[in-house]
Backbone as numpy.savetxt, mean C-alpha at the origin, in Angstrom:
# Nx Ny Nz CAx CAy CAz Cx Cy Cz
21.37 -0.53 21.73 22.11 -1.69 21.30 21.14 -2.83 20.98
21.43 -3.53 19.67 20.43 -4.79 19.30 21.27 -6.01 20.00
19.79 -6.01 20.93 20.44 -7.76 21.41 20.25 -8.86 20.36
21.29 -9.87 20.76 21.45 -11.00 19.67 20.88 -12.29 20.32
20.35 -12.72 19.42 19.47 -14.13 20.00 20.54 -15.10 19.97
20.06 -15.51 21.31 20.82 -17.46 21.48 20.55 -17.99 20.13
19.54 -18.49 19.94 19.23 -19.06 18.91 18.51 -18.80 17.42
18.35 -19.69 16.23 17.69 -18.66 15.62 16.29 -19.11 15.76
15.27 -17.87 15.56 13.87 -18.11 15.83 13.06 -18.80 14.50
12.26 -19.94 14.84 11.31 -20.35 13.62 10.35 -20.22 14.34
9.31 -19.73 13.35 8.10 -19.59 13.09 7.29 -20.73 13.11
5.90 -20.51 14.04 5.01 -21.65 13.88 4.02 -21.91 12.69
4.29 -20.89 11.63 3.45 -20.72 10.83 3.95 -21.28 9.73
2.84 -22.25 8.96 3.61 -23.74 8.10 4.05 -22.38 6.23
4.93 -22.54 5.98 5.08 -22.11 4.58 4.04 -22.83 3.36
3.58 -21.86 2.67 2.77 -22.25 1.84 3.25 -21.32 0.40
3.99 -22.34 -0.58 4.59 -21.82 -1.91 3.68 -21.09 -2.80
2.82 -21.16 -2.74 1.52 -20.84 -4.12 1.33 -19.71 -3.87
1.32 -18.91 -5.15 1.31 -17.54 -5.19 -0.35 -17.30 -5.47
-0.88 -15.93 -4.89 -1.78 -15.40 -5.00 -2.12 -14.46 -6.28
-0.94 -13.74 -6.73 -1.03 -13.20 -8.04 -1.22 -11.81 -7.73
-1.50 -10.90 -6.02 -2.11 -10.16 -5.96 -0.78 -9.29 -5.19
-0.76 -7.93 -4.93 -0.34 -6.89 -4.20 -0.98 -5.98 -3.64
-0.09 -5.26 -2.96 -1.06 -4.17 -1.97 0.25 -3.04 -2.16
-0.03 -1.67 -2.18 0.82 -0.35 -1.90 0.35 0.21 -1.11
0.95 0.46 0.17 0.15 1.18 1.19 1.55 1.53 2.25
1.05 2.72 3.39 1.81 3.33 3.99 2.59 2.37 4.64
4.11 2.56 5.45 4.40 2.01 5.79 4.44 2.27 6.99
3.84 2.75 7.21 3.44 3.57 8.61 2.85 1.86 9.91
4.29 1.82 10.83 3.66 0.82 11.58 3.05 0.76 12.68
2.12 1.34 13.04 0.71 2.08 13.91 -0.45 0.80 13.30
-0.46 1.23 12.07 -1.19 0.73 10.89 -1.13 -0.65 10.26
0.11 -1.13 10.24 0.49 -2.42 9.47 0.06 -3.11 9.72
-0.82 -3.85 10.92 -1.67 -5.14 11.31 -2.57 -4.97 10.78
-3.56 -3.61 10.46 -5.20 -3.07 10.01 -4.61 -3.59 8.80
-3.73 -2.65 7.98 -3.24 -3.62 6.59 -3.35 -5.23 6.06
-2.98 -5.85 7.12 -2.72 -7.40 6.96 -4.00 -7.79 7.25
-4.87 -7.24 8.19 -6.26 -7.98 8.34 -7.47 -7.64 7.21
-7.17 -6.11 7.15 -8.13 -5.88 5.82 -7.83 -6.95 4.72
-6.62 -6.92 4.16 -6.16 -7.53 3.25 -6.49 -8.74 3.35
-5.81 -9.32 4.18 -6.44 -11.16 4.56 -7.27 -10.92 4.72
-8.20 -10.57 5.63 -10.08 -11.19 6.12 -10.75 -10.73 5.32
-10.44 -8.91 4.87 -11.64 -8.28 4.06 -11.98 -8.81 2.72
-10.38 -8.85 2.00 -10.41 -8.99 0.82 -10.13 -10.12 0.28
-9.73 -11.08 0.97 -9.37 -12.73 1.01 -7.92 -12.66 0.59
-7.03 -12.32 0.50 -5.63 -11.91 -0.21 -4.86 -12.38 0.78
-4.81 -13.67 1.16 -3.58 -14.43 2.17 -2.03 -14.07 1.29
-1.13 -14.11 1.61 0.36 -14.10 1.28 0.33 -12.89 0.00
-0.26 -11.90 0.05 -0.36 -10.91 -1.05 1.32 -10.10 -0.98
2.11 -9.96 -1.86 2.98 -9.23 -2.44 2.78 -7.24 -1.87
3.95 -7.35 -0.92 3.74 -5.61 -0.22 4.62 -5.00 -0.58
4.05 -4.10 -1.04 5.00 -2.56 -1.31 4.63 -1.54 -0.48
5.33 -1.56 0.69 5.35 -0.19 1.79 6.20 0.30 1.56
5.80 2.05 1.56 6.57 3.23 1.71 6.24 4.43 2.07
6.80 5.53 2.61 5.58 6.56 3.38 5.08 7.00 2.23
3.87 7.00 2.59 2.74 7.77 1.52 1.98 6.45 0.86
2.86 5.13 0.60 2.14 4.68 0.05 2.25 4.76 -1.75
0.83 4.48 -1.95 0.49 4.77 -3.12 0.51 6.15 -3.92
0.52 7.64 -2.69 0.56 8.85 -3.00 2.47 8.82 -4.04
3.00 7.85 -3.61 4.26 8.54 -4.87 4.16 8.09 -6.50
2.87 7.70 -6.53 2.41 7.51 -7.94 2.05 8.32 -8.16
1.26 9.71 -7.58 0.82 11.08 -8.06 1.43 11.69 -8.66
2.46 11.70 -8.93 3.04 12.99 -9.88 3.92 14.06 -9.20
3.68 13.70 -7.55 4.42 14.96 -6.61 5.79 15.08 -6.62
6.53 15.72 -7.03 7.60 16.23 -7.38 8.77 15.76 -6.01
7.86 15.91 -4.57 8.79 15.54 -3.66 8.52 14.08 -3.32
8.37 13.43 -4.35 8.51 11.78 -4.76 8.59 11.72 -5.31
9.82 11.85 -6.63 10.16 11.63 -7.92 10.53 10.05 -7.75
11.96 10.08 -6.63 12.44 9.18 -6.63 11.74 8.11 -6.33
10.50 8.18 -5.68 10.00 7.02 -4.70 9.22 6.53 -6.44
8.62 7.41 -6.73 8.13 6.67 -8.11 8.15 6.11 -8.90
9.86 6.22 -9.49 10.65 5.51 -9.96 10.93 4.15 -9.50
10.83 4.29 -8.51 11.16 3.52 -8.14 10.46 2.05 -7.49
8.85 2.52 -7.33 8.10 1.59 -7.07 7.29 1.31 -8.31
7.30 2.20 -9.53 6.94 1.47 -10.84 8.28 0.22 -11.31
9.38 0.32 -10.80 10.02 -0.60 -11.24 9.86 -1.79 -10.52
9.65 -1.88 -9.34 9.39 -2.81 -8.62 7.90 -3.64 -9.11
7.17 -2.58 -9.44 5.65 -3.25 -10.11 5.79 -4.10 -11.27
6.36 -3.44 -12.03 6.83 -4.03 -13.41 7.27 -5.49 -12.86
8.63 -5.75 -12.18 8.81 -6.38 -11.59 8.26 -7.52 -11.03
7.42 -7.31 -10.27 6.53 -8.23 -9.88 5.27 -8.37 -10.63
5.02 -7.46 -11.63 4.10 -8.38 -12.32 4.73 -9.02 -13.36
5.64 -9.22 -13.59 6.52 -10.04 -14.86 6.89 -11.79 -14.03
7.36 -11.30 -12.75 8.06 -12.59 -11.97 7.03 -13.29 -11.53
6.35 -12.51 -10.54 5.27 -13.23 -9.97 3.44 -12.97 -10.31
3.83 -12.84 -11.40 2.62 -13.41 -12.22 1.21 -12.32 -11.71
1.42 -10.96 -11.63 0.38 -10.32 -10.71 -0.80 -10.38 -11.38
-1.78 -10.25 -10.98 -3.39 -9.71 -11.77 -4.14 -8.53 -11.14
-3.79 -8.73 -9.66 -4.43 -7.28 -9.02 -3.72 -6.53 -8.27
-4.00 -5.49 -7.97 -3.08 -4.57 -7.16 -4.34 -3.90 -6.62
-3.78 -3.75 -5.06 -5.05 -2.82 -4.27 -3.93 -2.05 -3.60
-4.29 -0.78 -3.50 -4.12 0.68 -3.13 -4.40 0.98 -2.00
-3.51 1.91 -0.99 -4.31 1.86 0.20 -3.88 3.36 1.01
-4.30 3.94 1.26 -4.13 5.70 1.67 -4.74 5.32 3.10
-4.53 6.28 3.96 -5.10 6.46 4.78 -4.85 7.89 6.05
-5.92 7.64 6.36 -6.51 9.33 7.30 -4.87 9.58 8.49
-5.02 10.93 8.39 -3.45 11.32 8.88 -2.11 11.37 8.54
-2.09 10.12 7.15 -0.63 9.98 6.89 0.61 11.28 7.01
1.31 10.94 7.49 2.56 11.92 7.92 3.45 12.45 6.32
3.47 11.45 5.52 3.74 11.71 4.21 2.60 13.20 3.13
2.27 13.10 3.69 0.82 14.29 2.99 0.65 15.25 4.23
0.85 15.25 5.67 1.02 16.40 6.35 2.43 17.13 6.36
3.25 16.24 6.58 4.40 16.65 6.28 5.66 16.65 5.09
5.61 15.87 4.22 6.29 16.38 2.86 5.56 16.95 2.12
4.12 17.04 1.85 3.34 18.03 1.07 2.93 18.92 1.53
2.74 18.99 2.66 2.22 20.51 3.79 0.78 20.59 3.46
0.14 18.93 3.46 -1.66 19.36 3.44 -2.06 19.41 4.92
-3.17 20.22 5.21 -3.34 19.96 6.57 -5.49 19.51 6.35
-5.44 18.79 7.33 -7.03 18.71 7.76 -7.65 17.93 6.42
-8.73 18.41 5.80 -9.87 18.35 4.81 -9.21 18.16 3.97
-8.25 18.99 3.42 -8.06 19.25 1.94 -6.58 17.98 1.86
-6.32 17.57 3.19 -5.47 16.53 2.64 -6.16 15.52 2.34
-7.05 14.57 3.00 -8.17 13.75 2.74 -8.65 14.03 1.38
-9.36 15.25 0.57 -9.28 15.36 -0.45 -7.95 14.87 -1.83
-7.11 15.10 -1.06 -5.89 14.76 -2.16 -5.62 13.99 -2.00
-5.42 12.66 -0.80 -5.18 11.59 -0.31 -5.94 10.95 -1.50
-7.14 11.07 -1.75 -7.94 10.04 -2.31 -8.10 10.53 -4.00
-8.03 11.79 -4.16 -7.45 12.38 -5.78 -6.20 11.35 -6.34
-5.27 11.53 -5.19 -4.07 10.87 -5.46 -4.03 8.95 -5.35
-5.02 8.69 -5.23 -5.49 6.78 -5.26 -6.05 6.58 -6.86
-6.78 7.72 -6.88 -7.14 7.72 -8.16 -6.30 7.87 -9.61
-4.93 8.83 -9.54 -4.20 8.74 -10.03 -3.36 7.72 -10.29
-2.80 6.98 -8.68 -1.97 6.37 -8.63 -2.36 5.21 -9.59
-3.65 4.85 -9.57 -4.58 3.72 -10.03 -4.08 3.71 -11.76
-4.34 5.11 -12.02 -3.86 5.45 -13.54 -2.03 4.94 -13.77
-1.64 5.36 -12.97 -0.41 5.40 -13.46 0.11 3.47 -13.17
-0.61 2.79 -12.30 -0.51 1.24 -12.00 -0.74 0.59 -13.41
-2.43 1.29 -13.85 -2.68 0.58 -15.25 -1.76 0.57 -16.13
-1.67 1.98 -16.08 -0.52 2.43 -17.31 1.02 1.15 -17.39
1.65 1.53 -16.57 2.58 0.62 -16.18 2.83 -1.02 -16.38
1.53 -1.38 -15.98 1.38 -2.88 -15.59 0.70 -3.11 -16.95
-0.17 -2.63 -17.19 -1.83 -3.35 -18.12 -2.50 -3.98 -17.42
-2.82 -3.71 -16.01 -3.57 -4.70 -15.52 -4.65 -3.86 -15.33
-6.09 -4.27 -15.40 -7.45 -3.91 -14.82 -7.94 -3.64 -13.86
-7.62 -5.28 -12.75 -7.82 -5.40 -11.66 -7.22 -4.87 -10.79
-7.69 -3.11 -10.70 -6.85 -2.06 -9.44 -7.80 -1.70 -8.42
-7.46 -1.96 -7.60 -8.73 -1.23 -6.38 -7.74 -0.26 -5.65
-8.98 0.52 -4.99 -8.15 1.45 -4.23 -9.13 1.71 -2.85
-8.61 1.99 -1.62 -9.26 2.07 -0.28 -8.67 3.31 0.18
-9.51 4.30 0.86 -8.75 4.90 2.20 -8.85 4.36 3.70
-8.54 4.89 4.31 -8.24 3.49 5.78 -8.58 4.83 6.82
-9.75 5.02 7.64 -9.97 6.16 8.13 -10.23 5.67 10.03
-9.69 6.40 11.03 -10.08 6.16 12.37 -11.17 6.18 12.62
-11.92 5.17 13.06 -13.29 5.43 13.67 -13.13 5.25 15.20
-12.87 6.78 16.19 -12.98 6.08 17.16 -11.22 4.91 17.99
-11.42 3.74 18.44 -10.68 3.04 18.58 -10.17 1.89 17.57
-10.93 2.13 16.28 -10.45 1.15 15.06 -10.48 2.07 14.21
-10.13 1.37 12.83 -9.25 1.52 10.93 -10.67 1.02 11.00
-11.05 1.72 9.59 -12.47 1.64 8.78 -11.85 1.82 7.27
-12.14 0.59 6.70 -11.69 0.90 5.31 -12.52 1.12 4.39
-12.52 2.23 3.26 -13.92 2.66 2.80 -13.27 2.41 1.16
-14.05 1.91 0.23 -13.36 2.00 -0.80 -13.66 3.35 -1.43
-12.22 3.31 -2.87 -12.56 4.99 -3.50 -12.86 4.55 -4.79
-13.49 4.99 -6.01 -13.47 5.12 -6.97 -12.69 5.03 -7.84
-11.76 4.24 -8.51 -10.97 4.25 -9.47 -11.46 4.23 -10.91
């Protein structure tokens, strides 16, 4: 049962209107979602960046058949936001284990890591394609240990 708050909760954190221009596609896997927000903010300087989480991520830009729908559906959302909110970059983000690539694609070990990052590279293609934008990066996000290590890939 969801308990209901006495009151409603505000945030100490001041709103700031100005758009960054930038996005991120990455798992929505929430284990992960803080490494997301800090890479993003600290690594890459991308305060208030535009998120598109969904399992897999960026992998339903590949072409995989058991993400037709997700594809559809997050190229429309891209379109989308780069028309409204004015995008210029989009960064990509995969990472080691995802449950989306062990379990709806049936990769196991090595050879998913291999396709994990085949499939950043694609996705990258199919962002340009879509958008016209240049500015695509792409990362995998790998355990080292007790932390996320983000390594970039080749686009």
């Amino acid at each position: 049962m969801t308990k209901l708050m006495a009151a409603p909760y505000e945030t100490s954190l001041p709103y700031d209107k100005r758009r960054i221009h930038a996005a991120a596609i990455y798992c929505s896997d929430g284990r992960i979602g803080e490494h997301f927000d800090d890479f993003l903010q600290n690594g890459l300087g991308l305060p208030r960046y535009d998120r598109v989480a969904l399992p897999g991520g960026p992998g339903c830009l590949a072409g995989h058949a058991q993400a037709s729908l997700e594809e559809k559906g997050v190229v429309d959302e891209l379109q989308f936001l780069v028309e409204v909110h004015q995008l210029k970059r989009i960064v990509l983000i995969g990472h080691e284990g995802c449950a989306f690539y062990s379990t709806r694609l049936e990769l196991k070990d090595r050879r998913m890591e291999l396709v994990q990052k085949a499939d950043l590279v694609r996705a990258a293609s199919v962002v340009h394609r879509v958008t016209q934008l240049s500015a695509i990066e792409a990362y995998f996000a790998r355990h080292m240990q007790d932390r996320i290590v983000f390594e970039q890939v080749e686009v």
